[in-house]
C-alpha positions, 0 to 999 in steps of 0.5 A: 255560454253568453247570455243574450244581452252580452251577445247583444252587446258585442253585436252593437259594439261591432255595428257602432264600430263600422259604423264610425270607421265607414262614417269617418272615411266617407267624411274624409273623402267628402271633404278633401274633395273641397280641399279641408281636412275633417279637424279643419271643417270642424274648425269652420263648423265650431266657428259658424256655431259661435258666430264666427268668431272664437278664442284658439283655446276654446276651439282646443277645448271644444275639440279636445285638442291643445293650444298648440294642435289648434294652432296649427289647423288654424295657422293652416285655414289662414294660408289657404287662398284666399283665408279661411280664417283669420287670427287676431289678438284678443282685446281683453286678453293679450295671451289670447288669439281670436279666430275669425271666419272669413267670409271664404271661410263661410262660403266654403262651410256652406258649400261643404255642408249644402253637399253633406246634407244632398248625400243624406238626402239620396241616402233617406230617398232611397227609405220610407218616411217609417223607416226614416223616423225609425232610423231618428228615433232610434238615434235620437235615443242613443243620443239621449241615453250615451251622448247626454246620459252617460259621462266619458270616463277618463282612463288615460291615468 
């Protein structure tokens, strides 16, 4: 016979699970209506929180991506009409790439980010300001306890 806390368990790992897949579909939909792709807005993202401008090698590891997979998202931004992003060739490091938000880049992120923020707007208008704080408080504490508290294990070996 399960015990509470293993039903507890697999209840929370089927809602974390729909939770995600529901999240990443809405995402997906959400930014190919502006034309990106979700790893291309994150790309964006990563840049507009590093001042616009980053190595292709450390967006890779931001992202847990290779050089390589990040090269072709960021050859990708750059073809767009207008760029995206520009490449540029690292001063201090001739090896190195660095990746440049173009101003288009930047009006775009905004744009993106001004609508996803007006989707959870009507999302928390449709709550009480109980249970909008319920909702924060409860994933500000998943974030503590997981995201900060808990290491990811690696059992690719």
């Amino acid at each position: 016979m399960a015990q509470p806390v293993d039903e507890d368990v697999m209840r929370v790992w089927a809602l974390l699970f729909e939770i995600v897949l529901d999240g990443e579909k809405r995402l997906a939909s959400h930014f190919a209506m502006h034309n990106l792709t979700t790893p291309q807005f994150y790309v964006l993202k990563t840049l507009v929180e590093h001042g616009g401008e980053c190595s292709i090698g450390q967006i890779a590891r931001i992202h847990g991506l290779t050089s390589a997979t990040m090269t072709g998202l960021v050859k990708r931004l750059e073809s767009q009409t207008p760029p995206l992003v520009l490449r540029q060739p690292d001063d201090t490091d001739r090896r190195s790439v660095r990746v440049i938000l173009t101003e288009a880049g930047q009006e775009l992120f905004a744009g993106v980010q001004t609508s996803l923020l007006e989707y959870v707007r009507a999302l928390f208008d449709m709550l009480s300001a109980d249970e909008r704080h319920t909702i924060i408080d409860y994933l500000s504490r998943y974030v503590d306890l997981v995201v900060r508290g808990m290491p990811m294990t690696d059992n690719a070996n």
